[in-house]
C-alpha positions as CSV (number, residue, x, y, z in Angstrom):
1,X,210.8,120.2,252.9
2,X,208.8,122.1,250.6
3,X,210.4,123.1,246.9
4,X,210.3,126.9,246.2
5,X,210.6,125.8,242.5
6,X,206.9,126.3,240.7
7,X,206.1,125.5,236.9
8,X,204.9,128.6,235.3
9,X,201.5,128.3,233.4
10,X,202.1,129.1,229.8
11,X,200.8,131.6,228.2
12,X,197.4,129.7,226.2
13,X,196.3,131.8,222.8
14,X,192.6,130.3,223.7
15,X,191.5,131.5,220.4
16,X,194.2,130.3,217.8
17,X,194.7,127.1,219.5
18,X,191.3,126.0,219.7
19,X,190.9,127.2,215.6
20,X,193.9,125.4,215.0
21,X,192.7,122.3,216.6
22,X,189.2,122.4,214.5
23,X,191.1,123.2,211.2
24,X,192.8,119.8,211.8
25,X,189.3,118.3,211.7
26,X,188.5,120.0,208.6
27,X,191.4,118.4,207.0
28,X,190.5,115.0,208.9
29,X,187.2,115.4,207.0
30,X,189.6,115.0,203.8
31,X,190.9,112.2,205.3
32,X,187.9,110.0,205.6
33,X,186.5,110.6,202.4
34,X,189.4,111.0,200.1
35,X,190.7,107.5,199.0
36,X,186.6,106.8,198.5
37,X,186.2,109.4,196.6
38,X,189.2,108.6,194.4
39,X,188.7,104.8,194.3
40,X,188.3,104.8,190.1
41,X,191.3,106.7,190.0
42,X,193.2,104.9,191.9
43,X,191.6,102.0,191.1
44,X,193.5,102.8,187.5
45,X,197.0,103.9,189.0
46,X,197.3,100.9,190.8
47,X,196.0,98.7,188.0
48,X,194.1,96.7,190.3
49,X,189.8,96.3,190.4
50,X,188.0,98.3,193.3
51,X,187.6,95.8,195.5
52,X,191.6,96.0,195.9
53,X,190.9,99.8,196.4
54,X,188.5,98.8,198.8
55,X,190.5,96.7,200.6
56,X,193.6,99.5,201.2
57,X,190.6,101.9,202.3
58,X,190.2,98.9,205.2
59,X,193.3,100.1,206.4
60,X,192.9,103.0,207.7
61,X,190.5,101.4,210.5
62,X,193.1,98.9,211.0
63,X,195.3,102.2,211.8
64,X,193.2,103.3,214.5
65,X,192.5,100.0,215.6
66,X,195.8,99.4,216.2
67,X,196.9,102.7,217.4
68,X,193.4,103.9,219.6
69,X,193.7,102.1,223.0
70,X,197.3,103.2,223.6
71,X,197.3,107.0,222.3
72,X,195.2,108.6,224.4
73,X,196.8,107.2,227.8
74,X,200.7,107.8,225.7
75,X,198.9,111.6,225.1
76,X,198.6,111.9,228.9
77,X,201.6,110.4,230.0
78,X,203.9,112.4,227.8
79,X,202.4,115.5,226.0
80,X,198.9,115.6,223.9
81,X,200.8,118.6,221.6
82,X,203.3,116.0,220.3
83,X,200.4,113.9,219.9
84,X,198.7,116.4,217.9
85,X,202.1,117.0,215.5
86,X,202.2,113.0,215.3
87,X,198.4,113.2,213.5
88,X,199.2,115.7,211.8
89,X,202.5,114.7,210.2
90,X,201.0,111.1,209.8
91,X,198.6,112.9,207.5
92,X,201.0,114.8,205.7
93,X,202.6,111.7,204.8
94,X,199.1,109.7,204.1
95,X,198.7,112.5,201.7
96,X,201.7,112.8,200.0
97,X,202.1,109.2,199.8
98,X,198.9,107.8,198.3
99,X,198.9,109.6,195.2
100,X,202.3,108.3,194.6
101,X,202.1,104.8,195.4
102,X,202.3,102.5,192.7
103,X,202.1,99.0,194.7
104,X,198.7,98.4,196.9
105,X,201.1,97.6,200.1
106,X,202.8,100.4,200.0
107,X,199.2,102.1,200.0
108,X,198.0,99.7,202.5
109,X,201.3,101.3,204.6
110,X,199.6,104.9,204.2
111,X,196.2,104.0,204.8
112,X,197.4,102.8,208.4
113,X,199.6,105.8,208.8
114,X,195.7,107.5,208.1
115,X,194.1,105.5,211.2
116,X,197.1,106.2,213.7
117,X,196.8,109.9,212.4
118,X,193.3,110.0,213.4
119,X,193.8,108.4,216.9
120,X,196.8,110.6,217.8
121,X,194.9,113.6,216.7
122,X,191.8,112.5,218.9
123,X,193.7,111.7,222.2
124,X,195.6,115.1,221.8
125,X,192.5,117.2,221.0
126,X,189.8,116.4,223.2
127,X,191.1,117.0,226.4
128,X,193.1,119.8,225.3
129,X,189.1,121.2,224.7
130,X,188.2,120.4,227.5
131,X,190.7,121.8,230.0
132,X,190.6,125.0,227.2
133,X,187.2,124.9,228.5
134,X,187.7,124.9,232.3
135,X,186.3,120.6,232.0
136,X,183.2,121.5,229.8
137,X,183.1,119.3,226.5
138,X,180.6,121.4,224.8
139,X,183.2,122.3,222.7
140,X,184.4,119.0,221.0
141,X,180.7,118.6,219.9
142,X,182.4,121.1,216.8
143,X,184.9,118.9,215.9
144,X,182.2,116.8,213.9
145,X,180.9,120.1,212.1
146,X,184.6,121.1,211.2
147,X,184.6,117.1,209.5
148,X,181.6,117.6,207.7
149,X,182.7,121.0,206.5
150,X,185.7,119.1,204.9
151,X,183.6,116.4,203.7
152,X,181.6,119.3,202.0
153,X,184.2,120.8,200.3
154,X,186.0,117.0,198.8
155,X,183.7,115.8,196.9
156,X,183.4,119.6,194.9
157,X,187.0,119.7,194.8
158,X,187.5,116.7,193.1
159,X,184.2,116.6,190.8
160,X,186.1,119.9,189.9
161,X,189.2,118.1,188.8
162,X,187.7,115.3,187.3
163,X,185.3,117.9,185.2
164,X,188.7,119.5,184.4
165,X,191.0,116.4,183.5
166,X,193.4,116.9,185.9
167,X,195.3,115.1,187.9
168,X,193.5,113.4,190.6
169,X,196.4,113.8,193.1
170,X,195.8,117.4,193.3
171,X,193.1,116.6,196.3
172,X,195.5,115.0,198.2
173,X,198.2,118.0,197.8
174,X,195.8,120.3,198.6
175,X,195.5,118.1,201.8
176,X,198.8,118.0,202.2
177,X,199.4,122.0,201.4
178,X,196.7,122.4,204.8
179,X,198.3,120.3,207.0
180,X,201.3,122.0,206.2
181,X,200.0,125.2,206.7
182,X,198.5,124.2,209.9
183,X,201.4,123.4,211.3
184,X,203.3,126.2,211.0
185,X,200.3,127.6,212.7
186,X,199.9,125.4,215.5
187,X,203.6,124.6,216.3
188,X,204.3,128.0,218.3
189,X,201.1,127.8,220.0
190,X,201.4,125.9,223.7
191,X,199.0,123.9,225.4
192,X,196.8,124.1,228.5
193,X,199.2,122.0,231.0
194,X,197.4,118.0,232.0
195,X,194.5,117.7,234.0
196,X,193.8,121.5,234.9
197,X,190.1,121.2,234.6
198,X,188.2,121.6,238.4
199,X,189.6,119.0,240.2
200,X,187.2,116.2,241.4
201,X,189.7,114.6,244.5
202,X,188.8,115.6,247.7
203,X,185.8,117.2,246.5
204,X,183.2,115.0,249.0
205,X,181.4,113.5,245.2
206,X,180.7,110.2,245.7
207,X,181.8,108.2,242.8
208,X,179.7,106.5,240.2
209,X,180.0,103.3,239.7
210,X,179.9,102.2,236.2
211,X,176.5,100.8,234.1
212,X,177.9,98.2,232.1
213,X,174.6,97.8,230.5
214,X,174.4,101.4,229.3
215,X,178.3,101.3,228.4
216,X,178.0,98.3,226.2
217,X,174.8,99.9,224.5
218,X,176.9,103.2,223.8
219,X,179.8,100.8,222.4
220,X,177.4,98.7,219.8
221,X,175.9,102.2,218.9
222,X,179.1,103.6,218.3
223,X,180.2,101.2,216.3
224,X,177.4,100.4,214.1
225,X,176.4,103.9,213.4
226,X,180.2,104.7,212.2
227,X,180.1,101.5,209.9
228,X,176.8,102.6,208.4
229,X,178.9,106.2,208.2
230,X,182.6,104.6,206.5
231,X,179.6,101.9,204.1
232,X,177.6,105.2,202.9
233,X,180.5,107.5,202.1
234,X,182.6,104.8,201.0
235,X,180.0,103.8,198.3
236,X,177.4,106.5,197.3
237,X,179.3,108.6,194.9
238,X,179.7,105.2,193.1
239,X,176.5,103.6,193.3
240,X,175.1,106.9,192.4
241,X,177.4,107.4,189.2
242,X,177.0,103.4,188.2
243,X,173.2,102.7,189.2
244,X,170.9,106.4,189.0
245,X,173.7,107.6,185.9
246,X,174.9,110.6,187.4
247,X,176.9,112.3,186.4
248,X,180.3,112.3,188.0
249,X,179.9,115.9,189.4
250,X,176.5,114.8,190.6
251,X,177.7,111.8,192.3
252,X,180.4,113.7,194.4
253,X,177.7,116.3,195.0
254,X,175.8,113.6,196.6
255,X,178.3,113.3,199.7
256,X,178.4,117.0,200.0
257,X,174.9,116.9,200.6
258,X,174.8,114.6,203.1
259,X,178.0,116.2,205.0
260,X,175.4,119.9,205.0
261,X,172.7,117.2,206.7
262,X,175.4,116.3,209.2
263,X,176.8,119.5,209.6
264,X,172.9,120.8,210.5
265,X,172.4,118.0,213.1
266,X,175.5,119.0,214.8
267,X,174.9,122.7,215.1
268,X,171.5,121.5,216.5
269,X,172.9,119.2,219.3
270,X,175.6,121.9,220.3
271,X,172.7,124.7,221.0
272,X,170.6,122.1,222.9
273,X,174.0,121.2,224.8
274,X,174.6,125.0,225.6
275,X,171.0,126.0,225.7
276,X,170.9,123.1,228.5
């Protein structure tokens, strides 16, 4: 016997939600780029040489080492919202944390928190664009613009405060102020329900067995070109300001300039994607 109960579809704010979604992205772009665009600082709060410094930034690829092969099938199974809230409080606490942290395991603790909050942000956001999106993906080619735009705007913000003599914590509460703000925003807002993009059972496609060849070729890609991405961003501002003697405003200004290349690149693929 049939039920005569039916869930009701909520109401989506297509807009708003999908904004909200990319703002996170601008504060992920923070994220990566803020403990290596600090590491002198902290380097000094800490009391410890930057190769400790560099060894706490490690973390936060242990975080979403740990954290990446189980969030985005936990996102499915329970609700990719919550997993969106879980990112983004993890980085509200990365943020608030770092600055704070006077011992380089209780750092090590944050940096993690900084990996699972990237993973739990991913598995929540991507297919929310996509069902948004009625199963086109066009729209998470974005999400890499919105992380360039932050990783624009770091490196001016804190060549800024180090041109000022303040405090270099102020970066990470101005991270922490955005997430906050974001979440007000985002919290009201609900969420396409799972798996309503065109359904492919029962629809006569045959299915595609998998190219291992190809799959493992994407993988080793994937990975190299983000640790060539994490090596570069980790160390330019400092090789710049040790090795050419630029200035520290300089140095920082270097990063924003490559994030304005990456930001180009993307806007580029996303036309060809549409245009196609």
């Amino acid at each position: 016997m049939e039920s005569n109960l039916t869930v009701k579809a909520p109401t989506i704010h297509r807009a708003r939600l999908a904004w909200s979604l990319y703002i996170n992205y601008f504060i992920h772009g923070f994220g990566l780029i803020i403990l290596s665009q600090n590491m002198t600082s902290l380097g000094a709060a800490w009391n410890s040489p930057l190769k400790i410094v560099s060894f706490v930034i490690s973390g936060v690829g242990i975080g979403r080492l740990l954290s990446y092969l189980i969030t985005g099938f936990l996102a499915d199974l329970f609700s990719r919202k919550a997993f969106v809230l879980l990112g983004m409080s993890a980085y509200l606490a990365f943020a608030i944390g770092i600055p704070f942290s006077h011992n380089i395991y209780v750092a090590y603790f944050f940096a993690i928190l900084a990996g699972i909050a990237n993973s739990a942000l991913d598995a929540g956001t991507y297919t929310t664009f996509v069902e948004l999106n009625g199963g086109n993906g066009a729209a998470t080619i974005l999400i890499k613009a919105f992380m360039s735009a932050g990783e624009f705007v770091l490196p001016l913000l804190i060549a800024q405060l180090t041109a000022n003599g303040l405090w270099f914590g102020w970066s990470f509460m101005t991270m922490a102020a955005l997430v906050v703000i974001n979440f007000v925003l985002i919290l009201p807002l609900s969420f396409p329900l799972p798996n309503q993009s065109p359904a492919q059972e029962g629809s006569g496609e045959k299915k595609v067995k998998p190219n291992w060849v190809t799959m493992i070729a994407l993988v080793l890609y994937g990975y190299t070109s983000m640790a060539v991405m994490i090596w570069f961003t980790q160390w330019i501002s400092l090789f710049a300001a040790d090795s050419l003697n630029f200035s520290d405003g300089q140095a920082h200004f270097l990063l924003s300039l490559y994030s304005l290349g990456s930001i180009s690149g993307v806007m580029l693929i996303f036309a060809l994607v549409n245009h196609h």
